[in-house]
LONUMI-252192 format. One line per 4 residues: number of its first residue (from 0); their letters; for each residue x negated, z, y of N, C-alpha, C. Coordinates in Angstrom, 3 decimals, m for minus. Atoms other than C-alpha are relative to their C-alpha. Example, Ala and Ser with C-alpha at 12.3 -4.5 7.8 and 13.67 -1.06 7.14 Angstrom:
BEGIN
0	as	m0.890:0.000:m1.190:m12.300:7.800:m4.500:m0.900:0.000:1.200 ~ 0.820:m0.060:m1.190:m13.670:7.140:m1.060:0.770:0.730:1.090
% end
This chain:
BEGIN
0	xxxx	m0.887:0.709:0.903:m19.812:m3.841:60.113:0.406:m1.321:0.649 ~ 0.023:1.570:m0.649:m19.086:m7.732:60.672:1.576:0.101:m0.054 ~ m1.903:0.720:m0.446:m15.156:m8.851:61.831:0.028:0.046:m1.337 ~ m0.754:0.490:0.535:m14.747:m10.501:59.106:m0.168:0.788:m1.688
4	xxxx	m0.123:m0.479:1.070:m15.561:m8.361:56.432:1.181:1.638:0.328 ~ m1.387:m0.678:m0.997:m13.146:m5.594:58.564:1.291:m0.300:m0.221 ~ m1.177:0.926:m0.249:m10.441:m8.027:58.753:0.474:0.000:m1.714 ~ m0.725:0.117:1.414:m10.477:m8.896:54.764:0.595:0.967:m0.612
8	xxxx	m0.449:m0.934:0.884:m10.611:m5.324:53.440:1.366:0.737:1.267 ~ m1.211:m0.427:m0.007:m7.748:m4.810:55.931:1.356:m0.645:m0.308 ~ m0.984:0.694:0.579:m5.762:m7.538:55.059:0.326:0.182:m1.802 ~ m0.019:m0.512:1.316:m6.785:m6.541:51.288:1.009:1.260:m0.116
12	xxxx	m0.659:m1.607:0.362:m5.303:m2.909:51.270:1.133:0.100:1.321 ~ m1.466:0.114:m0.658:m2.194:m4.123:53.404:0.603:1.314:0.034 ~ m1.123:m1.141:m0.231:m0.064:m1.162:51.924:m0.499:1.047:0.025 ~ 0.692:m1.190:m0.262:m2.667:1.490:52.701:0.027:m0.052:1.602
16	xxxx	0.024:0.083:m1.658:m2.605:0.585:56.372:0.982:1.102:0.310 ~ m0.844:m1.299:0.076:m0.313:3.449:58.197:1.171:m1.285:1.270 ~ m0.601:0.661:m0.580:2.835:1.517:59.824:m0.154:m0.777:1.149 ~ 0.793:0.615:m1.476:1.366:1.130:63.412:m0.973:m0.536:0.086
20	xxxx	1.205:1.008:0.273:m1.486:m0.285:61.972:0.741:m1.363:m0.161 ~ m0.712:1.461:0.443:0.505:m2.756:60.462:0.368:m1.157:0.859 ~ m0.657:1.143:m1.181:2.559:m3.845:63.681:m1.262:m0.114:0.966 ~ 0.821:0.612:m0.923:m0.673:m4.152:65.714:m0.550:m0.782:m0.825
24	xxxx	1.170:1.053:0.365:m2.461:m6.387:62.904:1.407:m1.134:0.158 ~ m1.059:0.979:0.590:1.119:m7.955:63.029:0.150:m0.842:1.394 ~ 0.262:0.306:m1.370:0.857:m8.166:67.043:m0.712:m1.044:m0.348 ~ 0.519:0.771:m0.233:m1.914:m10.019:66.745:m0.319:m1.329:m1.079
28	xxxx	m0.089:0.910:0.463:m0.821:m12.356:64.171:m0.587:m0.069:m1.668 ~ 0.611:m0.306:1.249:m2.574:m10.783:61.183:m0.051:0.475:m1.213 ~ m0.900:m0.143:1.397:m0.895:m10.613:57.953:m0.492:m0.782:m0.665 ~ m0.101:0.867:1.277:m1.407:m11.048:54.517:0.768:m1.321:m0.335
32	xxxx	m0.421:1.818:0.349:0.455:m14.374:54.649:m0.400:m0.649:1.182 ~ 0.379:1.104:m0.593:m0.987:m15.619:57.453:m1.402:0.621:0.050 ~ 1.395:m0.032:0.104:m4.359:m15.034:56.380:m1.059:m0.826:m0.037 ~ 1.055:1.288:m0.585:m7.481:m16.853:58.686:m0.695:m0.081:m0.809
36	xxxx	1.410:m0.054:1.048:m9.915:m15.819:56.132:0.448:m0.394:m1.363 ~ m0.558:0.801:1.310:m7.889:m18.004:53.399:m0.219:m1.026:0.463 ~ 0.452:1.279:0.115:m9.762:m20.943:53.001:0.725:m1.287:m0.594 ~ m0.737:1.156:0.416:m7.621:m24.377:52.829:m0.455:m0.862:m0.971
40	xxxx	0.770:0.484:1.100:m8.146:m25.510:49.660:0.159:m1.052:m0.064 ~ m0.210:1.170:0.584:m8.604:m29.336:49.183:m0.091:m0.575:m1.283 ~ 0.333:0.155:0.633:m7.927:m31.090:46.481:m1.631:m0.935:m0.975 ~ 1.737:0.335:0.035:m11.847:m31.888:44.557:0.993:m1.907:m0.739
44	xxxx	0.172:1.640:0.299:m12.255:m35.758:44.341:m0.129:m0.259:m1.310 ~ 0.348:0.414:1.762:m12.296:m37.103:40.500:m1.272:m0.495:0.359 ~ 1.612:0.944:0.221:m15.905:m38.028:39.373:0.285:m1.413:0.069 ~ 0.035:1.607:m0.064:m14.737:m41.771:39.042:m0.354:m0.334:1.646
48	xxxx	m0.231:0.336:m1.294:m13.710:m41.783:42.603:m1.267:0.230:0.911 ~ 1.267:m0.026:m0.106:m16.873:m40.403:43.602:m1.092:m0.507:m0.928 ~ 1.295:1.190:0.593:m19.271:m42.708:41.534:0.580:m1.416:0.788 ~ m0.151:0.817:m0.493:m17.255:m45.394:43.060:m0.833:m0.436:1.067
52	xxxx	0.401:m0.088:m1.579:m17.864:m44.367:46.592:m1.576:0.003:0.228 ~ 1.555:0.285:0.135:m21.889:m44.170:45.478:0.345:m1.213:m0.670 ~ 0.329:1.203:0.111:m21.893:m47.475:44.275:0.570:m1.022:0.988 ~ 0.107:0.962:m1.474:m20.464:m49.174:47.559:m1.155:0.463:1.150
56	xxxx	1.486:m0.434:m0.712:m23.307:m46.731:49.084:m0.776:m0.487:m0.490 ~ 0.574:0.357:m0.169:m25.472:m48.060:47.350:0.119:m1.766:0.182 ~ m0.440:1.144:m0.918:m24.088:m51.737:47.917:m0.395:m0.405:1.264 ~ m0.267:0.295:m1.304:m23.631:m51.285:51.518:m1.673:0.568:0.632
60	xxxx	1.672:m0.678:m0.633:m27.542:m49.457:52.150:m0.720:m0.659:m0.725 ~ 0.684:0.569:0.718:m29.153:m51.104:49.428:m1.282:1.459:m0.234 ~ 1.383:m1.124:0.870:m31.202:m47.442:48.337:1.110:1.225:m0.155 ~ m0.927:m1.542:0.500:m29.533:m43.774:46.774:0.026:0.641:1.479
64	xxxx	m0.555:m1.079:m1.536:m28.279:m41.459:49.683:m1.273:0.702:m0.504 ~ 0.895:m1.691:m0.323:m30.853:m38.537:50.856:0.786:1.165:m0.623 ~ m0.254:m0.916:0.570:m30.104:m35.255:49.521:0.884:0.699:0.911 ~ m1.434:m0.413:m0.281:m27.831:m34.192:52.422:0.270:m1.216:0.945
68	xxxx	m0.964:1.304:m0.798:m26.341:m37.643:53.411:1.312:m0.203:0.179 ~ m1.659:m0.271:0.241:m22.459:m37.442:54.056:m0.187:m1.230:0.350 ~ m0.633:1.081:m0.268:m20.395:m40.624:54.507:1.123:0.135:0.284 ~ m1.320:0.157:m0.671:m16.588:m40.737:55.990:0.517:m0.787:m1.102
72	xxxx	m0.257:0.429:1.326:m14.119:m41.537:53.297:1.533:0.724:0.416 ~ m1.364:m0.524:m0.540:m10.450:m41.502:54.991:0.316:1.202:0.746 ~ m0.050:m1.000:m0.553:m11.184:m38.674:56.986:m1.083:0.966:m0.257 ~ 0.945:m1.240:0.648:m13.081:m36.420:55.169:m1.497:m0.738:m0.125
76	xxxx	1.564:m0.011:0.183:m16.551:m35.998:54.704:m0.360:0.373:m1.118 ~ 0.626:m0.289:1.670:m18.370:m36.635:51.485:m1.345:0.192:0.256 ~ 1.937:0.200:0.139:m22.017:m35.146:50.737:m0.324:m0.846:m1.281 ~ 0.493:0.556:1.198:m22.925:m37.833:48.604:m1.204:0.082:m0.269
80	xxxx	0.966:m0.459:0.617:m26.219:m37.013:48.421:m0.126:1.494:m0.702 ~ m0.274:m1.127:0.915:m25.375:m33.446:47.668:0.455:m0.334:m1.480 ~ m0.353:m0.261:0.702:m23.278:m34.460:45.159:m0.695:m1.010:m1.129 ~ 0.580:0.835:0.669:m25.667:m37.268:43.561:m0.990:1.177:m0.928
84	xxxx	1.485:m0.959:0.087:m28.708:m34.362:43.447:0.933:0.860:m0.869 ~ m0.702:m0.975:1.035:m26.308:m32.287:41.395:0.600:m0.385:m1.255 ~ m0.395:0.728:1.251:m24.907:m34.824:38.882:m1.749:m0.667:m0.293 ~ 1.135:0.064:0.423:m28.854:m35.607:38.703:m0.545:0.760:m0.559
88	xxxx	0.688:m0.940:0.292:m29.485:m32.116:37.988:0.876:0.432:m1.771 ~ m0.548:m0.189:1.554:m26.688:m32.113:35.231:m0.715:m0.930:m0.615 ~ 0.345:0.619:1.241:m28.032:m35.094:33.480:m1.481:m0.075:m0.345 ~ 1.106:m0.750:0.493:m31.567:m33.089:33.437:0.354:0.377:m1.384
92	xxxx	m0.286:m1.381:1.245:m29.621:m30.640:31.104:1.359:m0.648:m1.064 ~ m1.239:1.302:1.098:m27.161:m33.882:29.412:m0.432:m1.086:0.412 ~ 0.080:1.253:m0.108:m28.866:m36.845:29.064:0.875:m1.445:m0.256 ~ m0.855:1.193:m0.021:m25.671:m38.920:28.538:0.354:m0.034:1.288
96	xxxx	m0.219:0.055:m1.351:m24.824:m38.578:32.114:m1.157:m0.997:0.727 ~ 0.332:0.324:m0.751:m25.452:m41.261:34.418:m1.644:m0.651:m0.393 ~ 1.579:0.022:m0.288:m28.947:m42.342:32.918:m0.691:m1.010:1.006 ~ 0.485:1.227:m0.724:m29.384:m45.565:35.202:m0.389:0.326:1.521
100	xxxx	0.193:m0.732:m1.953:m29.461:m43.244:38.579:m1.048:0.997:m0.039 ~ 1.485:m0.921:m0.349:m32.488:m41.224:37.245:m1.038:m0.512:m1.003 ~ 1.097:0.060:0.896:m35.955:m41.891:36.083:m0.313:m0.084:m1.479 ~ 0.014:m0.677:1.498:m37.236:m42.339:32.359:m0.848:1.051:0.157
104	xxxx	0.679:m1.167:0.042:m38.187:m39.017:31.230:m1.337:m0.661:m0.812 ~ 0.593:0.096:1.061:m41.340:m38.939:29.513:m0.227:1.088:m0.884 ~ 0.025:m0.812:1.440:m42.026:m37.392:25.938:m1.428:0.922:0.280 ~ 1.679:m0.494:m0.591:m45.836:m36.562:27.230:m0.972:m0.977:m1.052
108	xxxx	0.844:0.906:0.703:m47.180:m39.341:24.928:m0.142:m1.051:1.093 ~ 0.268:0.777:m0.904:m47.282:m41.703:28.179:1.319:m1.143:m0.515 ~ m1.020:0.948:0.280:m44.363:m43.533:26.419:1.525:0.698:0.731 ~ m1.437:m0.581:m0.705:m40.756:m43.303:27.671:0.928:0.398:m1.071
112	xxxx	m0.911:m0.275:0.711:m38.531:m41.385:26.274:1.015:m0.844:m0.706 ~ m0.938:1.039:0.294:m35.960:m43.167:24.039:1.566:0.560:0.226 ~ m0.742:m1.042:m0.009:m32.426:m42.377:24.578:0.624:0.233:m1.103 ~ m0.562:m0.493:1.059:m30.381:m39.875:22.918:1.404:m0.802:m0.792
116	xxxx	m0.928:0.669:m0.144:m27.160:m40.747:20.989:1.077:0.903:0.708 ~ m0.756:m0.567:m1.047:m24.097:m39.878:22.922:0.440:1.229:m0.933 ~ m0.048:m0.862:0.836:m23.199:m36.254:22.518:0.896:0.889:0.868 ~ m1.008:m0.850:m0.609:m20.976:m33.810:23.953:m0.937:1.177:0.629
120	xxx	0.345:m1.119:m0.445:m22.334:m31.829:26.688:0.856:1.710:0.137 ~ m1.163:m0.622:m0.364:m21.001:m28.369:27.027:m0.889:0.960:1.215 ~ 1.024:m0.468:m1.158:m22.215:m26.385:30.029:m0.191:1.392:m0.508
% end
């Protein structure tokens, strides 16, 4: 069995533990409110703010990020290529998204697709 799957289902079933369990997970600091295996949630970046930050990337490089390219962005670390390759992969499946950052599709007549009119994706 791995730590940390140990650790959750004992921090999970807290009031099944038997008292002396308790004060040794408590010894060593390990309570349901101070729980390590609670991931600090940041708040997610608005899409504007990230299209911004790709268009001074591409500005400042002069070509699209790689597929895992991060950049520094007040501290934090953005995968902007992660997150390009994934708003590429939505506007596979919603062609109002973004069309100027991907390829024309073609129809299979050797002509280019024309585009659609704007439409409400829903996922």
């Amino acid at each position: 069995m791995k730590i940390g799957s140990w650790l959750h289902r004992q921090l999970t079933t807290w009031q099944a533990l038997t008292p002396g369990q308790q004060q040794l997970m408590t010894a060593l600091a390990l309570t349901p409110e101070t729980n390590p295996l609670a991931p600090a949630r940041r708040p997610r970046r608005p899409f504007a703010q990230t299209v911004q930050l790709l268009e001074l990337f591409l500005h400042r490089e002069g070509r699209i990020p790689a597929a895992r390219e991060t950049i520094r962005v007040d501290g934090d670390t953005v995968k902007i290529g992660a997150w390009l390759a994934k708003a590429r992969t939505k506007h596979r499946s919603c062609p109002t998204i973004m069309p100027a950052w991907s390829p024309p599709c073609s129809t299979g007549t050797g002509r280019p697709r024309t585009p659609s009119p704007p439409f409400s994706c829903k996922p």
